[in-house]
C-alpha positions as CSV (number, residue, x, y, z in Angstrom):
1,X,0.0,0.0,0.0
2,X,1.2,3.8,-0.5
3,X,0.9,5.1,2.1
4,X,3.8,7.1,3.1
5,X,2.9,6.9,6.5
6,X,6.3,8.5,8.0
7,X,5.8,11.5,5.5
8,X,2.5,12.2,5.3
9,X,1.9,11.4,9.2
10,X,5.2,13.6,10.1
11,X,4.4,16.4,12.8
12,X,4.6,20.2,11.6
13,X,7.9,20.8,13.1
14,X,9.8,17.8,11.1
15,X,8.0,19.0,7.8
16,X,8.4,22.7,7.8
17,X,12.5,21.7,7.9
18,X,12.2,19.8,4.7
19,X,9.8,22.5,3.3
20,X,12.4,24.9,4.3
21,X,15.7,23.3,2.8
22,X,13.4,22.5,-0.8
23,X,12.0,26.0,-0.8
24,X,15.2,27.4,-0.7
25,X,16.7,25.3,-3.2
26,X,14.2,25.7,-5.7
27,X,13.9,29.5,-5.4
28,X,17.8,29.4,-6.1
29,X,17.2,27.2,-9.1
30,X,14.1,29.4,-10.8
31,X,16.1,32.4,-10.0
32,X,19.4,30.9,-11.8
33,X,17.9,29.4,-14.3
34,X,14.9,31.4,-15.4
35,X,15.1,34.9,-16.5
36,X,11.2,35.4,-16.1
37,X,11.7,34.6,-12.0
38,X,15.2,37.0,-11.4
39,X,13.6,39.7,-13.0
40,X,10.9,39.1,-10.8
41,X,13.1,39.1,-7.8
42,X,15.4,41.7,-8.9
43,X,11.9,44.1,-9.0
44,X,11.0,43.2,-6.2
45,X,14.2,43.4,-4.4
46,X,14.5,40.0,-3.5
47,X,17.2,37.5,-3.3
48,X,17.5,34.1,-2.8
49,X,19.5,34.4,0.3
50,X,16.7,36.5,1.5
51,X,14.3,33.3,1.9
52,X,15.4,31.8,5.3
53,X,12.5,30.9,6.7
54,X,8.6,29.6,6.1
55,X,7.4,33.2,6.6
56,X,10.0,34.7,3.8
57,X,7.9,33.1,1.1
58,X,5.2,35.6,1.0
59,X,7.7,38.1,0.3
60,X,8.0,36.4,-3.0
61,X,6.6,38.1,-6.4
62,X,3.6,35.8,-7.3
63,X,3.0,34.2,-10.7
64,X,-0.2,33.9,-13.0
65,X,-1.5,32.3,-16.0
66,X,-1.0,35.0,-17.9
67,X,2.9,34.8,-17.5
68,X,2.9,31.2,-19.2
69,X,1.1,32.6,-22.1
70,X,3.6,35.5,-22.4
71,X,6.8,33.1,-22.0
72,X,4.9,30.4,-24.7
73,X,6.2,28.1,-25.1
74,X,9.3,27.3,-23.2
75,X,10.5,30.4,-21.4
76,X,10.0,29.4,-18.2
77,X,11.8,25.9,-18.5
78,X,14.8,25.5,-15.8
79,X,16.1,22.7,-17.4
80,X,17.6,22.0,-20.9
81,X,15.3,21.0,-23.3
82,X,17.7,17.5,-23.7
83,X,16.1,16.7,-19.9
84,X,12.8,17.1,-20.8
85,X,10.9,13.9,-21.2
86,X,7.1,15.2,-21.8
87,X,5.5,18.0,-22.0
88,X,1.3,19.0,-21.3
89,X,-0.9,21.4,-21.8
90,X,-3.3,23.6,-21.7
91,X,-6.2,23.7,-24.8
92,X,-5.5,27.1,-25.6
93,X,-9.2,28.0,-26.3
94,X,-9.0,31.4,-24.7
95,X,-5.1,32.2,-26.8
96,X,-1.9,30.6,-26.6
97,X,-2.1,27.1,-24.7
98,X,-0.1,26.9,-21.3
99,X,2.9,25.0,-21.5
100,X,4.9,23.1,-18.5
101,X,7.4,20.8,-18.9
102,X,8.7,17.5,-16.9
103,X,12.1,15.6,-16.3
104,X,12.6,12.0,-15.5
105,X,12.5,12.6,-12.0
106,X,9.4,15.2,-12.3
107,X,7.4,12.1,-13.8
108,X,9.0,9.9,-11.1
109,X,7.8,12.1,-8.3
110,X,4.4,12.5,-10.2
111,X,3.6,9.1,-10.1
112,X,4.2,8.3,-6.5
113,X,2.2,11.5,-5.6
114,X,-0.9,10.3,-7.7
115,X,-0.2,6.6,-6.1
116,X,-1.0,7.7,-2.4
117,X,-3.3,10.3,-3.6
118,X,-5.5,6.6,-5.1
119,X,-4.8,5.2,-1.6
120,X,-6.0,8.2,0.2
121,X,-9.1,7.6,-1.8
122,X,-9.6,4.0,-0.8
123,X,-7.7,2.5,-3.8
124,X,-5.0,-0.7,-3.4
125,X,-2.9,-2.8,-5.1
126,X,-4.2,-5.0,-7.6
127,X,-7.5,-2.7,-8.2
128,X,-8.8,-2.3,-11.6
129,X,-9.1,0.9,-12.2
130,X,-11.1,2.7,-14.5
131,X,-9.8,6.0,-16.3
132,X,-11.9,8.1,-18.2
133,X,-9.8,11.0,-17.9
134,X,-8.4,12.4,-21.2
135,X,-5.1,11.8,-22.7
136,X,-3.3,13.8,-24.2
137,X,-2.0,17.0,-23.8
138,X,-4.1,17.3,-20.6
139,X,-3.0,16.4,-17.3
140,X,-5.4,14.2,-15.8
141,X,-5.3,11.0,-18.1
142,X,-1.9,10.2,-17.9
143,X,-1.1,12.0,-14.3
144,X,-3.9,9.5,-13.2
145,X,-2.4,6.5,-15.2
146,X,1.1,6.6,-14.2
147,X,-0.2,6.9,-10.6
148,X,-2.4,4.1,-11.0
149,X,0.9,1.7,-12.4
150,X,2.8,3.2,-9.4
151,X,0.4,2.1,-6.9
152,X,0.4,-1.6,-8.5
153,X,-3.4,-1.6,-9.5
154,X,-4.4,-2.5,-13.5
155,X,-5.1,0.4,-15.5
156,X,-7.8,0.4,-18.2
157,X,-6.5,3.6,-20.1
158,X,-10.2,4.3,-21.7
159,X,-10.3,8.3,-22.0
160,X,-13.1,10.1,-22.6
161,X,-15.8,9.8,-24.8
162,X,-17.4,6.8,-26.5
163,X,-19.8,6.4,-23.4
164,X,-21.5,2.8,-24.8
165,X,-18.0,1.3,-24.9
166,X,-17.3,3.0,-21.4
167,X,-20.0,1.1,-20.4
168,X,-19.1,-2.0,-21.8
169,X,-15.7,-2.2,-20.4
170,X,-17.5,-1.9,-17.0
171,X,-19.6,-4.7,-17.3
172,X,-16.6,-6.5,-18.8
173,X,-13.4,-5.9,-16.9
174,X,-15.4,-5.1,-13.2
175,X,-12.9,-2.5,-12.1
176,X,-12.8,-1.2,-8.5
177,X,-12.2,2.5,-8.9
178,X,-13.1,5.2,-11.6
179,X,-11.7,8.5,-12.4
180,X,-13.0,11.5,-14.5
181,X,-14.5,14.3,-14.4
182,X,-17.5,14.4,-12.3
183,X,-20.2,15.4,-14.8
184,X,-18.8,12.7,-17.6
185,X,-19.4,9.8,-14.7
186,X,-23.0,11.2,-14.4
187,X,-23.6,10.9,-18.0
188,X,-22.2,7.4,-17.8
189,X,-24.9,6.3,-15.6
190,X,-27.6,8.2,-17.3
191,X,-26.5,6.2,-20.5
192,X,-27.1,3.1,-18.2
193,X,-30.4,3.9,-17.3
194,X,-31.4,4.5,-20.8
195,X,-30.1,1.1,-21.5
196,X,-32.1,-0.7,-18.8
197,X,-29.3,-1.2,-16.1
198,X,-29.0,0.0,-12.8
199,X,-25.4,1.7,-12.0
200,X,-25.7,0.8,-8.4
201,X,-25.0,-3.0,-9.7
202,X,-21.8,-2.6,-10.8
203,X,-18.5,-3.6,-9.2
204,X,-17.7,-0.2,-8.3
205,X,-17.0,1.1,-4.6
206,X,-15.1,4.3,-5.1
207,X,-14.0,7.4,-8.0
208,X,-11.8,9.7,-8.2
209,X,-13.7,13.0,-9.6
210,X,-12.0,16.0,-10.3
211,X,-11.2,18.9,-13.5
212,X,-13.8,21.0,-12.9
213,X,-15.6,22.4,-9.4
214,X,-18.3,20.5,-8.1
215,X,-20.8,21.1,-5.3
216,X,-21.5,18.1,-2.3
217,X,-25.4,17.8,-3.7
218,X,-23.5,16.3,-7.1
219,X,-21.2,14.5,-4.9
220,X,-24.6,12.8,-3.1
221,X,-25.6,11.9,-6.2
222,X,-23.0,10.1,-7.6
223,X,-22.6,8.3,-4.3
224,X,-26.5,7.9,-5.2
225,X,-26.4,6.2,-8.7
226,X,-23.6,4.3,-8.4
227,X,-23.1,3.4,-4.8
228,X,-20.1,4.1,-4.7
229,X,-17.4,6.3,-2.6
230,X,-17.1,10.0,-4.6
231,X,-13.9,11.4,-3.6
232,X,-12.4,14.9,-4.8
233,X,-8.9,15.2,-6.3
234,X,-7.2,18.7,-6.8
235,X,-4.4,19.6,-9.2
236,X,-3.8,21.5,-12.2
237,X,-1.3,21.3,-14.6
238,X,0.8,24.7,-13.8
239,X,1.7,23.0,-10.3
240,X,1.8,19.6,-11.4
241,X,-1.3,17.9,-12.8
242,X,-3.9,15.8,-10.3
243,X,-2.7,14.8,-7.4
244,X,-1.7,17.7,-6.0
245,X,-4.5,17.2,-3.1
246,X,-7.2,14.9,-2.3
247,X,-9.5,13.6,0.1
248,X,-9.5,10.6,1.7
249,X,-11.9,8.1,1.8
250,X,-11.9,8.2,5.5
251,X,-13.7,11.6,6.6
252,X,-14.0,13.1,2.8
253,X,-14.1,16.4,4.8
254,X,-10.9,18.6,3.0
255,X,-8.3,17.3,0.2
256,X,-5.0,16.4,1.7
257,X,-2.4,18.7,0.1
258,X,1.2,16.9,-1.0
259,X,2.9,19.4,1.4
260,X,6.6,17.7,0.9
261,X,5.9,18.8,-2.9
262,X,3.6,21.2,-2.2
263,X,3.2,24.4,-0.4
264,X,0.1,26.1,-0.3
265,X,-1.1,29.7,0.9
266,X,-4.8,31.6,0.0
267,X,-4.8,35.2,-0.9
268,X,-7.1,38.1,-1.1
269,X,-7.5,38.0,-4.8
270,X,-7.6,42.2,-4.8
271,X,-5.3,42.5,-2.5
272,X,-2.4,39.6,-2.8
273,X,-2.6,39.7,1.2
274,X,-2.2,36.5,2.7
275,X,-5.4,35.0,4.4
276,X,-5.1,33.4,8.0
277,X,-5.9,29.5,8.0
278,X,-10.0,29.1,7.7
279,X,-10.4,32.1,6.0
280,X,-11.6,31.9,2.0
281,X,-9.6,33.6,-0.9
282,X,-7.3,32.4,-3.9
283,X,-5.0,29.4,-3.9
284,X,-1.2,29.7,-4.1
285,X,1.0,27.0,-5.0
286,X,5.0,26.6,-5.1
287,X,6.4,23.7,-6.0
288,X,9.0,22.3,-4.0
289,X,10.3,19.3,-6.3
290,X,10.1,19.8,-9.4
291,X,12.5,20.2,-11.8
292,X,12.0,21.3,-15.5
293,X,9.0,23.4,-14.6
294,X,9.2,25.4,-11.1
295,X,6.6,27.3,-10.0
296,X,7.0,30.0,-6.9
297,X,3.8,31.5,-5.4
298,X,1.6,30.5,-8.8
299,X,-2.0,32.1,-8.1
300,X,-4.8,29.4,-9.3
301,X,-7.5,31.5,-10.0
302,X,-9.3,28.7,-7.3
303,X,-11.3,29.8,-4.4
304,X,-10.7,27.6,-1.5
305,X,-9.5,27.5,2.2
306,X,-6.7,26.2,4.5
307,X,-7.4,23.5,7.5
308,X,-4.1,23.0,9.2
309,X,-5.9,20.5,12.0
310,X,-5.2,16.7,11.6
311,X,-7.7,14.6,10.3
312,X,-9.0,11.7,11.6
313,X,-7.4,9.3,8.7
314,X,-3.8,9.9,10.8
315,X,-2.5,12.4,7.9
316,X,-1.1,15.4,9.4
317,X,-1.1,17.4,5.9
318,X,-2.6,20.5,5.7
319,X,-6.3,20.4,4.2
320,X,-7.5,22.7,1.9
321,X,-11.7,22.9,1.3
322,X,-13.5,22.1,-2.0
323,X,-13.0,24.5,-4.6
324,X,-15.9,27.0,-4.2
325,X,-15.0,28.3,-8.1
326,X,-12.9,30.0,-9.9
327,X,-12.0,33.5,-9.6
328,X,-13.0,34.6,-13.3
329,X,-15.9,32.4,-12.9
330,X,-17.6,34.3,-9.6
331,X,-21.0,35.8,-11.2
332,X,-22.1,39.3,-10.4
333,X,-25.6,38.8,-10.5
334,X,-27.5,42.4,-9.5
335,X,-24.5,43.2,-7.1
336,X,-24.0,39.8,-5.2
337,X,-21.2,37.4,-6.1
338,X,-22.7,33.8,-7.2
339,X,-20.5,30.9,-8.1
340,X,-21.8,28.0,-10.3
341,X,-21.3,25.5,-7.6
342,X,-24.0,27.4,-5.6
343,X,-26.3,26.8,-7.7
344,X,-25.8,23.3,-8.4
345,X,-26.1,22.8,-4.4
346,X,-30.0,24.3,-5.5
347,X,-31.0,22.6,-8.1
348,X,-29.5,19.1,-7.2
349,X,-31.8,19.3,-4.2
350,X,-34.3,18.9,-6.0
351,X,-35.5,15.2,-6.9
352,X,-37.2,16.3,-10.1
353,X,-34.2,17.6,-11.4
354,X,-31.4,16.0,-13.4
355,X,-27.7,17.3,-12.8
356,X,-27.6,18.8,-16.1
357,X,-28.1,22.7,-16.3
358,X,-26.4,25.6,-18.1
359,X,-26.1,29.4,-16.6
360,X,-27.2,31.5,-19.8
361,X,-25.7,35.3,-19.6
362,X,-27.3,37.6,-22.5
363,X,-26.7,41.3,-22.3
364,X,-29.7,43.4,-22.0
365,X,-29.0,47.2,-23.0
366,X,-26.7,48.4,-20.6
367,X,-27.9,45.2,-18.0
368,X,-27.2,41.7,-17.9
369,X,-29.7,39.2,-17.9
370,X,-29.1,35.9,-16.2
371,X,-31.0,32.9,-17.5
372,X,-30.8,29.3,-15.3
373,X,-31.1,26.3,-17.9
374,X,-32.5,23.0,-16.3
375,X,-34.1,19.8,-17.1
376,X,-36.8,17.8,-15.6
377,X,-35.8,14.0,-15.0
378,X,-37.4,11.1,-17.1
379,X,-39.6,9.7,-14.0
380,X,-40.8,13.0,-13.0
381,X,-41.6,13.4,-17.2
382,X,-43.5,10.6,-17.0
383,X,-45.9,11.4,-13.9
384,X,-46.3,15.0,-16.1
385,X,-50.5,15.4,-17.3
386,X,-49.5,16.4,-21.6
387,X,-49.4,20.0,-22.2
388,X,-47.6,21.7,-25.1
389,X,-45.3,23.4,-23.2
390,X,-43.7,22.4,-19.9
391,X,-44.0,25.8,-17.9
392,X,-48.0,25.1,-18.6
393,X,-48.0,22.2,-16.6
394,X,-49.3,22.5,-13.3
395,X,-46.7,20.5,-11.6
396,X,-43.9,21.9,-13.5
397,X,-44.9,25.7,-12.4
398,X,-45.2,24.2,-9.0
399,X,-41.8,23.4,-9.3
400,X,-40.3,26.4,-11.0
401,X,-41.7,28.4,-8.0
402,X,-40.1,26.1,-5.2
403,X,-36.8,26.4,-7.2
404,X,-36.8,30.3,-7.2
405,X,-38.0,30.7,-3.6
406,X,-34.6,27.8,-3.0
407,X,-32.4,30.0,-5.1
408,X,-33.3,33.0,-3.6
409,X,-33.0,31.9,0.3
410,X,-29.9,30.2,-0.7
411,X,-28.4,33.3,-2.9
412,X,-29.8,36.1,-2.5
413,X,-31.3,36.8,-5.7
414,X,-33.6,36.1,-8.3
415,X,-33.1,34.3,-11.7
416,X,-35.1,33.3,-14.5
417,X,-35.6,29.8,-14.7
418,X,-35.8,27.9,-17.9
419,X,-36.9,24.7,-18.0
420,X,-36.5,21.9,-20.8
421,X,-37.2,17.8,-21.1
422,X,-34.4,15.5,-20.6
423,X,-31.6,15.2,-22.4
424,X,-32.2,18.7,-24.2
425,X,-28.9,20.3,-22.6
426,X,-25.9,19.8,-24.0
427,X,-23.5,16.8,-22.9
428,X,-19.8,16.7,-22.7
429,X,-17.3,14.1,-22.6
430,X,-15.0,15.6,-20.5
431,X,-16.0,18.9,-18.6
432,X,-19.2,20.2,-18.0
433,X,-20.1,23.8,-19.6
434,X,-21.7,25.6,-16.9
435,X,-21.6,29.1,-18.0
436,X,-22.6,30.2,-21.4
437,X,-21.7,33.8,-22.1
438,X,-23.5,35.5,-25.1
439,X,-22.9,39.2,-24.1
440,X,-19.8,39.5,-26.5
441,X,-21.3,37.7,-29.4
């Protein structure tokens, strides 16, 4: 089993010293090899010898997306490209694609990372595992595949997509664990149902969901459909790829941050002030290991929070909460700040519903107008007296009126509600597409 029980048991004392003596040396390595991170120090007056303790590294000039795209494609490499064995990605769909690169040892350390992560989530060796995770030039299909070889389960490397054969493959090769994202999975056992088969029969107990935020009412209902264990994994592949954190399977109550790789602070996102432990803002990461690709105080654009308390698995690493959202993806909706996830946690309380909806943003003269996309399940379709259209129905109005009372105790404001029969909103075989932003079109 991977468990690394010396390391990730370790008391705060023994860890900070090997945070400490990394920290240093990869602060000396960005700033020698780099030019992007010693300009960085020289402007902000900063030296390597200047980082001698824990508290030094917010002193440290922070990083940002936006400085990959601008040093496209290998400017912030510290290695020579002759030591680079792989490099990932981003998609690029909003400009240049994100570009991090990955020595021998960087892949070595990957793996075992991902390996305790599985194990954290209830995984062993000798598991077939199920990975529906993309390959490619994103992260999470082969962070979570060399992970699963490193703990000593099977992989079935089956991507994304294709859901009948997903399904097949299931039936077939009875795997233990599952990974994706968390909306693809859903889709899965929708396909099921439509097929005749319950997902709560298969051989199943726990997955690994992750790639995209996601709200505890989704988590109930995977847990739901396919009996199973739904565990949260963090990582993106700026700092790393999945892996980074996780929760385990034990208390599913924070995601276990890699803190011998990892070190992790939240921000005020205005202000760049750093947040006292329980207290929300934006993630920070710098890496402590890596090699080809080192990132010092990299802001995620990720809203979370720090829980330095031990947890009741024995692990002594800092937790950080669920990801809230994402900075850039907060909604301003009539002057209060609404994230996606919030209301998921609405509609997903609501039997009638199926996980699928879409937040529709259309600009109204000088106003915004926010639309809420939603469908009505199959069973509650079928209990449905006919009428033309669904909002004439007198159960569906019932319903549309419960959900906007919900929505507005929950958040604070009201929406317009849209709703549509199943299957209607768009699918995806990877991540969901929550927001759909027509005001520039």
């Amino acid at each position: 089993m991977i468990f690394d029980v010396e390391m990730e048991t370790m008391q705060r004392e023994e860890l900070s010293k090997i945070q400490l003596e990394r920290l240093k040396h990869v602060v000396k390595g960005a700033y020698e090899n780099v030019s992007f991170h010693k300009k960085a120090f020289d402007d902000a007056g900063i030296r390597p010898d200047d980082v001698q303790s824990l508290e030094d590294l917010k002193r440290l000039p922070t990083m940002k997306k936006s400085d990959l795209r601008e040093n496209y494609p290998f400017g912030l490499f510290a290695v020579d490209k002759s030591k680079i064995v792989r490099i990932h990605g981003s998609s690029g769909t909003k400009g240049k694609p994100t570009v991090v690169g990955y020595t021998k040892k960087d892949i070595e350390n990957w793996a075992e990372i991902v390996a305790r992560a599985i194990c954290c989530a209830g995984g062993q060796p000798g598991d077939i595992f199920h990975n529906a995770y993309g390959y490619g030039l994103f992260t999470g299909g082969l962070g979570l595949h060399y992970g699963i070889e490193h703990l000593g389960a099977i992989a079935v490397p089956v991507s994304g997509g294709n859901t009948s054969r997903q399904i097949t493959l299931i039936q077939d090769f009875q795997p233990r664990g599952i990974a994706g994202t968390p909306s693809y999975i859903l889709n899965i056992a929708e396909e099921m149902r439509k097929m005749g088969m319950d997902p709560r029969t298969t051989s199943m107990e726990y997955g690994i969901f992750g790639a995209e935020p996601w709200s505890e009412e989704l988590r109930a209902q995977l847990e739901e459909e396919f009996d199973i264990k739904a565990i949260d994994i963090y990582g993106l592949s700026e700092v790393m790829g999945p892996g980074v954190s996780i929760e385990c399977h034990e208390a599913q109550n924070g995601l276990h941050i890699a803190e011998d790789h990892f070190l992790a602070e939240i921000i005020d996102p205005k202000t760049g002030e750093v947040l006292p432990y329980g207290q929300e803002g934006e993630l920070v990461f710098t890496s402590l290991t890596k090699e080809a690709f080192p990132v010092i105080r990299y802001r995620t654009g990720d809203i979370a929070a720090l829980n330095p308390e031990p947890c009741k698995c024995g692990r002594t690493m800092i937790r950080m909460s669920r990801i809230k959202g994402r900075v850039d993806d907060m909604l301003i909706i009539r002057g209060v700040n609404v994230f996606p996830t919030e209301i998921e946690n609405v509609l997903l309380s609501f039997r009638e519903l199926a996980p699928s909806y879409q937040v529709v943003i259309e600009r109204n003269g000088a106003l915004d107008r926010f639309e809420i996309h939603c469908e009505i399940t199959p069973e509650f379709l079928r209990r449905l007296e006919y009428a033309e259209r669904l909002e004439d129905t007198k159960d569906v109005a019932i319903l549309l009126r419960k959900i906007s009372h919900e929505i507005k105790n929950a958040l604070g404001v009201s929406v317009i509600l849209r709703i549509h029969k199943p299957y209607t909103i768009p699918r995806s075989d990877s991540k969901a597409v929550r927001i759909v932003d027509n005001r520039h079109k």
